[in-house]
N, CA, C and O atoms as a MOPAC input file, in Angstrom:
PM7 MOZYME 1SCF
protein

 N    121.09300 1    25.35400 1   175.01700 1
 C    120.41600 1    26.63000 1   175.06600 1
 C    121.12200 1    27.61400 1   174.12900 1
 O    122.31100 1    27.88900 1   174.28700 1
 N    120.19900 1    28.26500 1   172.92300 1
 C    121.09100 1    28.77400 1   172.26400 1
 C    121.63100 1    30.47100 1   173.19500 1
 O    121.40100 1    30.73600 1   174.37400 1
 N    122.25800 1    31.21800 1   172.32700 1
 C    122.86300 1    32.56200 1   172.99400 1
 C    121.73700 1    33.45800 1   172.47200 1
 O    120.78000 1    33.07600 1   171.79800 1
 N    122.01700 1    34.82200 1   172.92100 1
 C    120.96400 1    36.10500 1   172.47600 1
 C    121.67100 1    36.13500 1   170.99300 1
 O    122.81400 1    35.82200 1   170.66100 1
 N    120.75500 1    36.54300 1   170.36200 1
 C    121.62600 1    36.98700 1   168.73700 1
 C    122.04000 1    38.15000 1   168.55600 1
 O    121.39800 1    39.05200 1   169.09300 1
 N    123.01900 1    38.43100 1   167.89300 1
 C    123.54700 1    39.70300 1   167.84000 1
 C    122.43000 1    40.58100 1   166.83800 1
 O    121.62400 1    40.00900 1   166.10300 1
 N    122.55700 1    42.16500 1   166.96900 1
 C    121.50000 1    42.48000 1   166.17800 1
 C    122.27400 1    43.64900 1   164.96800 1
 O    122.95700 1    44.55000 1   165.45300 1
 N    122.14600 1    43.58400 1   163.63000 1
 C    122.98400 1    43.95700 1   162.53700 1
 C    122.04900 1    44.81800 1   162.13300 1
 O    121.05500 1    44.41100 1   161.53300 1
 N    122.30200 1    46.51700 1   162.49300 1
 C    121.40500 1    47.60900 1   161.81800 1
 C    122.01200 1    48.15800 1   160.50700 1
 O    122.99100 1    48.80200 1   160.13200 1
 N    120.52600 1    47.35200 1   159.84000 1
 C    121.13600 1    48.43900 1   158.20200 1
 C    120.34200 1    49.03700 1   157.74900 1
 O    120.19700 1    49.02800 1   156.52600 1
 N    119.72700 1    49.60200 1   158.37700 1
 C    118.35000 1    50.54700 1   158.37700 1
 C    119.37300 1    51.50000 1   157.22900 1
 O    120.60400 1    51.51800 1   157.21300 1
 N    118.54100 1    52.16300 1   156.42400 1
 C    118.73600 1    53.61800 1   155.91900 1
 C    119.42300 1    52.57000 1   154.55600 1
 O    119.43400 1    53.40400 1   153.65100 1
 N    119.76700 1    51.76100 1   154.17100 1
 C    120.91200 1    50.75100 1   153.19300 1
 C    119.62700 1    50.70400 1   152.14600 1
 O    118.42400 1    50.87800 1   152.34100 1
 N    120.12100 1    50.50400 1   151.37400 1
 C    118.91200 1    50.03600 1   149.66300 1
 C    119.47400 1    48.91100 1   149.20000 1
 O    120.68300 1    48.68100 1   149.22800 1
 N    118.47700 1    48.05900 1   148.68900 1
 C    119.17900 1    46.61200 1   147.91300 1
 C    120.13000 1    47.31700 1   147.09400 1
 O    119.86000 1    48.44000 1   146.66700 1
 N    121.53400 1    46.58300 1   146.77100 1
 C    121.66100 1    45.75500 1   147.06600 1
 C    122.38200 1    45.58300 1   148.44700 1
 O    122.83300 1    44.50200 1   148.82500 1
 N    122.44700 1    46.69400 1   149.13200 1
 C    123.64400 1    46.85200 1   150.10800 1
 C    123.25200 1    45.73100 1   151.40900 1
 O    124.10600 1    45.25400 1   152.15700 1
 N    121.84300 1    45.45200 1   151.48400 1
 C    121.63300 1    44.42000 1   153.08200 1
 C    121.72800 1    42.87300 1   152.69600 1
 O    121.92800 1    41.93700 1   153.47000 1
 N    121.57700 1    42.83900 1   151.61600 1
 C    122.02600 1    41.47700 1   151.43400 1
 C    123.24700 1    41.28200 1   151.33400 1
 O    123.59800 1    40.33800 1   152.04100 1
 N    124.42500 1    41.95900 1   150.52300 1
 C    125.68200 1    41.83600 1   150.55000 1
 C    125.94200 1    42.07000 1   151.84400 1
 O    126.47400 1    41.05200 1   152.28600 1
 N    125.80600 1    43.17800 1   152.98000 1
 C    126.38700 1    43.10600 1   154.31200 1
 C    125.68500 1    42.17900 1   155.02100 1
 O    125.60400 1    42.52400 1   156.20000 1
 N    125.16200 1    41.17900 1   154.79800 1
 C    124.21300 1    40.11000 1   155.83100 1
 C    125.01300 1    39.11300 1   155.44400 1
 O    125.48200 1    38.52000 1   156.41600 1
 N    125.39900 1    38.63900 1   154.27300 1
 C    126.55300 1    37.39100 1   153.69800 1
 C    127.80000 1    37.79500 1   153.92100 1
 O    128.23300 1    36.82500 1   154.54200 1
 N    128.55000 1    38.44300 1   153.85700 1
 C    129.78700 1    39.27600 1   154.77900 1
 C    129.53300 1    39.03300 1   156.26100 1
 O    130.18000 1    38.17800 1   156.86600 1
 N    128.49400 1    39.85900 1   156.92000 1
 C    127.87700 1    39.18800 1   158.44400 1
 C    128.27500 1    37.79400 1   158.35500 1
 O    129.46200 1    37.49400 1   158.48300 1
 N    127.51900 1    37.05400 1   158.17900 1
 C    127.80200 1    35.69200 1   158.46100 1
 C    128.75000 1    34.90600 1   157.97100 1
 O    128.82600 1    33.79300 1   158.49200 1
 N    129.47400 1    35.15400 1   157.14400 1
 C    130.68700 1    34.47300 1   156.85800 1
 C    131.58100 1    34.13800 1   157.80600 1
 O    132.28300 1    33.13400 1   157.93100 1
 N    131.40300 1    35.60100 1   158.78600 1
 C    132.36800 1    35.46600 1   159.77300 1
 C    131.75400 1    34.65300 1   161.59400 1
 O    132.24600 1    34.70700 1   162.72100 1
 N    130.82100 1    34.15400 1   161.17400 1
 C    130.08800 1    33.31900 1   162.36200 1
 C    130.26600 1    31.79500 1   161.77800 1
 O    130.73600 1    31.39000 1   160.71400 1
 N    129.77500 1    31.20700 1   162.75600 1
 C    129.97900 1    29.61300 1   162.95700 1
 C    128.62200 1    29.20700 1   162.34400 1
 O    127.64900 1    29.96000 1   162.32900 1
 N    128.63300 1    28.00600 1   161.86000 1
 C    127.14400 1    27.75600 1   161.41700 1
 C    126.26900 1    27.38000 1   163.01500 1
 O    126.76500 1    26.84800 1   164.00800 1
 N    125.08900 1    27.78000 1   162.85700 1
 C    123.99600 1    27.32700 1   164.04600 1
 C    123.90500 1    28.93000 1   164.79200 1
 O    123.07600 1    29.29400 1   165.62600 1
 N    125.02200 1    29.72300 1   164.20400 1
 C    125.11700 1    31.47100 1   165.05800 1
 C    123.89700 1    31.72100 1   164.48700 1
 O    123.51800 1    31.16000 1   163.45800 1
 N    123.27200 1    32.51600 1   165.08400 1
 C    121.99400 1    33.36700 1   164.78100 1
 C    122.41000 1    34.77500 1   164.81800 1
 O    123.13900 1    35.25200 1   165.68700 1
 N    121.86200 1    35.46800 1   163.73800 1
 C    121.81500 1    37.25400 1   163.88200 1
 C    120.60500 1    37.90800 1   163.43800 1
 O    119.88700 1    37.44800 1   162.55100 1
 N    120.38200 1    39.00500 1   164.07500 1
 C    119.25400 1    39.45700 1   163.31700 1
 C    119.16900 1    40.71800 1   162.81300 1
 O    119.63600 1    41.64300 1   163.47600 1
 N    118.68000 1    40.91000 1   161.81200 1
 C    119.24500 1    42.03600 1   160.36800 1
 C    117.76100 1    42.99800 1   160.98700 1
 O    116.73100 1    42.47800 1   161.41600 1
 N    117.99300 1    44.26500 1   160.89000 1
 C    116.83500 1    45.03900 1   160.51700 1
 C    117.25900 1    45.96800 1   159.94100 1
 O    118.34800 1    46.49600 1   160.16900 1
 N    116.36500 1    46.34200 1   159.00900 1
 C    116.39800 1    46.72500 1   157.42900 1
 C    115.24400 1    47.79200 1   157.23500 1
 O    114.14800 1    47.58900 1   157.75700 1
 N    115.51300 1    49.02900 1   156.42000 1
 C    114.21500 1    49.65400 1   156.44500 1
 C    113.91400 1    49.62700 1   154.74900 1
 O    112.92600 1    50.28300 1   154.41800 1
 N    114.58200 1    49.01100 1   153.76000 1
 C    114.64100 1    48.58100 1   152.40300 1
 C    113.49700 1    47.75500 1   152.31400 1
 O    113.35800 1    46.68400 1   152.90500 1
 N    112.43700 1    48.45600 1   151.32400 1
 C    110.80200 1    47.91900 1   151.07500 1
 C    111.67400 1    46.29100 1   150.35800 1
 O    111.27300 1    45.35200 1   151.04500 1
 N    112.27300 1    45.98600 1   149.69300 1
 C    112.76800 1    45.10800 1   148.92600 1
 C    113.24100 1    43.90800 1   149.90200 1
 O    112.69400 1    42.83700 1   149.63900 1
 N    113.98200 1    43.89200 1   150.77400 1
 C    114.66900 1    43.43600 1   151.74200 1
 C    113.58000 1    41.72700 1   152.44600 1
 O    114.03100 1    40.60500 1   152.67600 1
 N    112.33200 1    42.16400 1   152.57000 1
 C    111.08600 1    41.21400 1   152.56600 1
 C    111.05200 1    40.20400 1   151.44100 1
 O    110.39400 1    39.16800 1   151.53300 1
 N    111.83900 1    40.54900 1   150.28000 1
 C    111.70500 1    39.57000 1   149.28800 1
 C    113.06300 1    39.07400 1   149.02100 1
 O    113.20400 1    37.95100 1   148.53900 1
 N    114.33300 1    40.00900 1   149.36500 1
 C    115.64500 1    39.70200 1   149.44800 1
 C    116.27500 1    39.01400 1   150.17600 1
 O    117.21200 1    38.47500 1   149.58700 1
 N    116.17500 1    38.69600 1   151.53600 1
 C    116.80200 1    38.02800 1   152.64400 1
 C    116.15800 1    36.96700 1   152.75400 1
 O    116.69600 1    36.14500 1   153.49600 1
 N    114.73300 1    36.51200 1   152.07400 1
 C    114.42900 1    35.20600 1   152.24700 1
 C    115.09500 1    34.27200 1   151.16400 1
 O    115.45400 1    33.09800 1   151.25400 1
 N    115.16000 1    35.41000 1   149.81800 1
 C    116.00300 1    34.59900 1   148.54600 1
 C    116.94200 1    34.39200 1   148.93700 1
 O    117.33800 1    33.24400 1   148.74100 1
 N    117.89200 1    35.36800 1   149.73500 1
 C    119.07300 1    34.40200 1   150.21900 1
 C    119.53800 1    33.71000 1   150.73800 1
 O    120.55900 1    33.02600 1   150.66300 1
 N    118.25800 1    33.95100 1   151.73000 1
 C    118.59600 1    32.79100 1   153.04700 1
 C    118.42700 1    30.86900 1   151.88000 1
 O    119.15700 1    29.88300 1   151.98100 1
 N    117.34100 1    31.05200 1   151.04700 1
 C    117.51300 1    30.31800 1   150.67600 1
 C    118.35300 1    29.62700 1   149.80900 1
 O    118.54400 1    28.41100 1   149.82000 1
 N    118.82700 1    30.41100 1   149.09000 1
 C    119.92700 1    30.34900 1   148.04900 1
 C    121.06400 1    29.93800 1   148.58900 1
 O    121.70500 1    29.08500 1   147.97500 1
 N    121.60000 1    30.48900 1   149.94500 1
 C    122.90300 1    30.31500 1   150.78800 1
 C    122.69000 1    29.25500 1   151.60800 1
 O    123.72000 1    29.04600 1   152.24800 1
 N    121.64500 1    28.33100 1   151.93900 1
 C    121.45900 1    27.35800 1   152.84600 1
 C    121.56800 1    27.52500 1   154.21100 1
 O    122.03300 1    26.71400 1   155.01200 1
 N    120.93900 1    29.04400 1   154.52100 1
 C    120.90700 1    29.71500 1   156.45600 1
 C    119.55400 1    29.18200 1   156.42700 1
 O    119.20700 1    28.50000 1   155.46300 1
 N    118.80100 1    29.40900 1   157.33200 1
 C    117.77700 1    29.07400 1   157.55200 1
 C    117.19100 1    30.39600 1   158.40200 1
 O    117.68800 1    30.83400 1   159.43900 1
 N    115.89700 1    30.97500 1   157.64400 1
 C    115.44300 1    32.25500 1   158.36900 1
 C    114.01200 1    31.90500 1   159.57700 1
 O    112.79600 1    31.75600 1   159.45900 1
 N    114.97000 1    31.89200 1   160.67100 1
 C    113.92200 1    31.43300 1   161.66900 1
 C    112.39900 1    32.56500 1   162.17100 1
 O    111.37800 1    32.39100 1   162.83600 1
 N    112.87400 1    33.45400 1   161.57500 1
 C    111.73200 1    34.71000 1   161.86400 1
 C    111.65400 1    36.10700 1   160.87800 1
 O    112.44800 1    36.87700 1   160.33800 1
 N    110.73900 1    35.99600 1   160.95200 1
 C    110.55900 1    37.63500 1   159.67700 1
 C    109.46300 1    38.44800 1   160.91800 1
 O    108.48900 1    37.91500 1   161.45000 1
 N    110.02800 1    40.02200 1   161.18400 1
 C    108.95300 1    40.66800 1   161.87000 1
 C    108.48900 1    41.78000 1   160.89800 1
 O    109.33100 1    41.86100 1   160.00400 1
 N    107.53500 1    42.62400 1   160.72400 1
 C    107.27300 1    43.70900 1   160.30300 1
 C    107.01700 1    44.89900 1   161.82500 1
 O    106.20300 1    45.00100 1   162.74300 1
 N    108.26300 1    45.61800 1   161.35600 1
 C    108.22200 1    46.29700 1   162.24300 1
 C    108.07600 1    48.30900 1   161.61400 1
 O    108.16200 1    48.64500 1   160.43200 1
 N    107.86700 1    49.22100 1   162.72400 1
 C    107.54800 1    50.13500 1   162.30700 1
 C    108.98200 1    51.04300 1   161.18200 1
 O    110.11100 1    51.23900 1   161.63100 1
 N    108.71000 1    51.30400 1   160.28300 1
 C    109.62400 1    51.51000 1   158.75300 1
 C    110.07600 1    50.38000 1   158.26700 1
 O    110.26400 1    50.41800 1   157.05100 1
 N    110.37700 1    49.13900 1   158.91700 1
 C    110.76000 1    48.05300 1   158.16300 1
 C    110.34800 1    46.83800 1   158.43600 1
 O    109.19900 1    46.46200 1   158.66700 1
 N    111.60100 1    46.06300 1   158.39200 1
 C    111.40800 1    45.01600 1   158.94100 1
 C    112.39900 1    43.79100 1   159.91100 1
 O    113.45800 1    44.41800 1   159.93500 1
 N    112.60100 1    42.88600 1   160.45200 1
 C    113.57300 1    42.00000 1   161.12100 1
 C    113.51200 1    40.72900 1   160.84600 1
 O    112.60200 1    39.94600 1   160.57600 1
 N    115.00600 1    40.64000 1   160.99700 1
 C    114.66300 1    39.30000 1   160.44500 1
 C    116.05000 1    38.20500 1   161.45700 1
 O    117.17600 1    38.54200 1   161.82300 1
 N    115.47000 1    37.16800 1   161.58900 1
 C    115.99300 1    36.32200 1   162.29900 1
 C    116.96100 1    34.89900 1   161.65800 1
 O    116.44400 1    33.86300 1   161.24000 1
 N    118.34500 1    35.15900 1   161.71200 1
 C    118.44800 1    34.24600 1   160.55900 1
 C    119.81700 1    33.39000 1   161.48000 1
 O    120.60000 1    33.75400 1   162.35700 1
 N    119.56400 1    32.00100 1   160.67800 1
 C    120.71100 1    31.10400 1   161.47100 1
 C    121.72200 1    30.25300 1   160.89100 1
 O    121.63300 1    29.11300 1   160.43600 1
 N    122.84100 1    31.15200 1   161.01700 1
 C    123.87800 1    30.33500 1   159.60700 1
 C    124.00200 1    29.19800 1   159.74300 1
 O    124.05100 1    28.51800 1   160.76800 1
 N    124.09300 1    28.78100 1   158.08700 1
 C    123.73300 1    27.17500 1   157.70600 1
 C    125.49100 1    26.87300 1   157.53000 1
 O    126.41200 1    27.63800 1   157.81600 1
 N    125.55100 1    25.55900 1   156.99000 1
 C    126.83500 1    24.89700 1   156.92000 1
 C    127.32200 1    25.59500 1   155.77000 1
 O    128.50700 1    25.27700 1   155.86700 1
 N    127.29700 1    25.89600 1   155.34500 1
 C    127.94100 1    26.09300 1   154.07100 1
 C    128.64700 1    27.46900 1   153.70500 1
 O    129.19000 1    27.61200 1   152.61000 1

C-alpha cells in the first residue's frame, strides 16, 4: 500500500524555477516516493512532463486545477 504523497507548493515560481525545485525535491526521496508539485506557471504543463521524462520518474497524474495545475509524480531509479 503505497503512503499519502507529500505535497510541494510552488505556486507564484516561473520556469525555470519548478522544474529545478521538483529535481532537487526528489533527489532527496527514494525511488517509488511519490510527490505532488502544484504550480501556477502556464509553462509548467509542458515542463514537468519533459522532465519527468527526461529524468526517468514517471508522472502518474496531471490535474488542472483553479490558476494552475498538479501534478503527481513517482521517483524513478535513477
Amino acid at each position: 500500500m503505497l503512503e499519502p504523497a507529500d505535497v510541494y507548493d510552488l505556486r507564484g515560481l516561473n520556469c525555470p524555477l519548478p522544474v529545478l525545485r521538483t529535481r532537487k525535491r526528489l533527489q532527496g526521496m527514494r525511488p517509488g516516493e511519490r510527490l505532488w508539485i502544484e504550480t501556477t506557471d502556464p509553462l509548467a504543463a509542458i515542463d514537468i512532463p519533459a522532465f519527468c521524462n527526461q529524468e526517468g520518474h514517471a508522472l502518474i497524474e496531471t490535474q488542472t486545477v483553479a490558476g494552475g495545475h498538479r501534478f503527481l509524480i513517482e521517483r524513478g531509479k535513477g
